[in-house]
C-alpha positions as CSV (number, residue, x, y, z in Angstrom):
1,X,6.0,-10.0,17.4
2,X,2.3,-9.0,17.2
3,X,2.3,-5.8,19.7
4,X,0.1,-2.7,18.1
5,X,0.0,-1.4,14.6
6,X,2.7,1.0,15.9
7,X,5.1,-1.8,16.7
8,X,5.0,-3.5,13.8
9,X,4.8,-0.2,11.4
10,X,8.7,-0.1,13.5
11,X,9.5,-3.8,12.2
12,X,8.4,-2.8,8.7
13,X,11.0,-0.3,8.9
14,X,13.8,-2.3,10.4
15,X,13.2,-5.3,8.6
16,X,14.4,-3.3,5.5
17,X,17.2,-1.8,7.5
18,X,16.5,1.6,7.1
19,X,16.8,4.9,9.6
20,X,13.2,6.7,10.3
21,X,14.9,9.5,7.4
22,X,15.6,7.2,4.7
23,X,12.0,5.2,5.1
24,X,10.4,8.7,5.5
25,X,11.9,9.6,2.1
26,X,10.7,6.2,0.4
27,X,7.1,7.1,1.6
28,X,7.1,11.1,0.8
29,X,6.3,11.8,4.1
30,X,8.5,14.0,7.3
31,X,10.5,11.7,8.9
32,X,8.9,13.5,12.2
33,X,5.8,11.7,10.6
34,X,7.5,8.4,11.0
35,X,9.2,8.7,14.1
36,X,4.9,10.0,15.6
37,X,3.5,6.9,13.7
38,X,6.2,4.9,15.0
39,X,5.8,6.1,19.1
40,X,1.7,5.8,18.3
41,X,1.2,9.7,19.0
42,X,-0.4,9.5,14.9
43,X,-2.6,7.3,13.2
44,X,-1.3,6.0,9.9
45,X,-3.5,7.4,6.6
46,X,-5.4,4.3,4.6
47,X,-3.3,5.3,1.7
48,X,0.2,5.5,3.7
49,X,-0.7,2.2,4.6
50,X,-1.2,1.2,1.3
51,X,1.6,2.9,0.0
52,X,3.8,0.7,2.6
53,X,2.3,-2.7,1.6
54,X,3.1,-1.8,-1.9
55,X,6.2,-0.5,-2.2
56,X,7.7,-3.4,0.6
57,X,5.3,-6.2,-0.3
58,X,3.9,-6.1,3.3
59,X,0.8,-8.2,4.3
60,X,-1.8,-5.4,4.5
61,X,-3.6,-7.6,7.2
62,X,-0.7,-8.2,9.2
63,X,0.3,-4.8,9.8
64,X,-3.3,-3.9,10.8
65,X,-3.7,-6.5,12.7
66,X,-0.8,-8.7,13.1
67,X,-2.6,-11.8,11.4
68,X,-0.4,-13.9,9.3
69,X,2.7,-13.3,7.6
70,X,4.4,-9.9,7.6
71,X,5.0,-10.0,3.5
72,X,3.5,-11.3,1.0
73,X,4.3,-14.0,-1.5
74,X,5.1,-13.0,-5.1
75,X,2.7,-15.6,-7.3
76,X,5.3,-18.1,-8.5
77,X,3.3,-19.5,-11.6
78,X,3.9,-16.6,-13.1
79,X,6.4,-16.4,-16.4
80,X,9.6,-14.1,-16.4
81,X,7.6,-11.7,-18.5
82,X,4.0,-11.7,-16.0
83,X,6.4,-11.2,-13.2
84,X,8.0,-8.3,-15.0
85,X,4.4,-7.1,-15.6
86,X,3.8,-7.6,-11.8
87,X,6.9,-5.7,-10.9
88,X,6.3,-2.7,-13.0
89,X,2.1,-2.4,-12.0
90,X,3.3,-2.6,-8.6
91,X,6.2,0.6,-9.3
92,X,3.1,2.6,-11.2
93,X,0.9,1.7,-8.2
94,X,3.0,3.2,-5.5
95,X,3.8,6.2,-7.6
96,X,0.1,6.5,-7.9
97,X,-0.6,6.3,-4.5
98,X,2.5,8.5,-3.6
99,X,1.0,11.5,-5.6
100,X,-2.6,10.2,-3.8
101,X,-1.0,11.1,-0.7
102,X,-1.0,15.3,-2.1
103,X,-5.1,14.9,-2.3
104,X,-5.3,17.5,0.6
105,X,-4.4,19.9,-1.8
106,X,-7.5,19.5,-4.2
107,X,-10.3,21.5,-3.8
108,X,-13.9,20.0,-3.7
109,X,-14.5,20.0,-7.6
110,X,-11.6,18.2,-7.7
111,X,-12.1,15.9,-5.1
112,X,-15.1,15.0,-6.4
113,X,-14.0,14.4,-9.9
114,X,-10.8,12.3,-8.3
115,X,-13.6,10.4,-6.3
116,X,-15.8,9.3,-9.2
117,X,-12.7,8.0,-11.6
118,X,-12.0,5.7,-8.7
119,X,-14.9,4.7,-7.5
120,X,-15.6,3.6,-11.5
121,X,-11.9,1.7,-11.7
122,X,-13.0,-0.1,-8.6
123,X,-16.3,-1.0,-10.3
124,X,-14.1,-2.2,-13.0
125,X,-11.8,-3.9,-11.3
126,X,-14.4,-5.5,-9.2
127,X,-16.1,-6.8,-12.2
128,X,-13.1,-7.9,-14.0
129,X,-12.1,-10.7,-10.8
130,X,-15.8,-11.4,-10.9
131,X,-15.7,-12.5,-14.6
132,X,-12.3,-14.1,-13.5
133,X,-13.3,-16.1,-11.0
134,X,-16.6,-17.1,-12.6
135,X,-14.2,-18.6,-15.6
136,X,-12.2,-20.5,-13.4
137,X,-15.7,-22.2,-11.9
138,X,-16.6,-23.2,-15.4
């Protein structure tokens, strides 16, 4: 099932058998927030969406698009101890983006401060898989 954003944010939800309450609570947002995103009467925020992929390994591109598979594959070539690694990244992730989701609450100093540090972890990041990458070409 392809259908709209709205359709399969709903699959995402029964796929992992859950009621609109229970998936709202995994999330940190109103279930009444669900239930809108679900019916299309609300747009989902980039970082709910994130938030989602994360924390049910969800293909990002699938739910906004419905290209490809809905989750994504864990990297098998990984040992016992990288998956771990994997595992607990991806819990401090979504508990990163979960408190991301309050950023309404900062004021513009703030904001602007919150901006900057991620904007220069992107950078970072960004530079680091470029590095990556050009080592795997040598």
């Amino acid at each position: 099932m392809n259908g709209t954003f709205h359709d399969r944010f709903r699959e995402v939800r029964k796929a992992i058998k859950v009621t609109q309450k229970i998936f709202a609570e995994s999330l940190g947002v109103d279930p009444s927030h669900v239930s809108q995103l679900e019916s299309g009467k609300k747009q989902a925020s980039r970082a709910l969406i994130k938030l989602i992929c994360l924390q049910f390994n969800i293909n990002e591109e699938w739910l906004l698009s419905g290209k490809g598979e809905m989750t994504r594959p864990v990297p098998s070539n990984q040992t016992n101890e990288e998956q771990s690694v994997y595992v607990s990244d991806r819990q401090e992730a979504r508990e990163i983006l979960k408190r991301l989701m309050d950023i309404k609450q900062l004021n513009r100093e703030e904001y602007i401060h919150l901006k900057g540090v991620i904007e220069g972890l992107h950078r970072a990041l960004k530079h680091r898989r470029d590095e990556e990458t050009m080592d795997w070409k040598i």
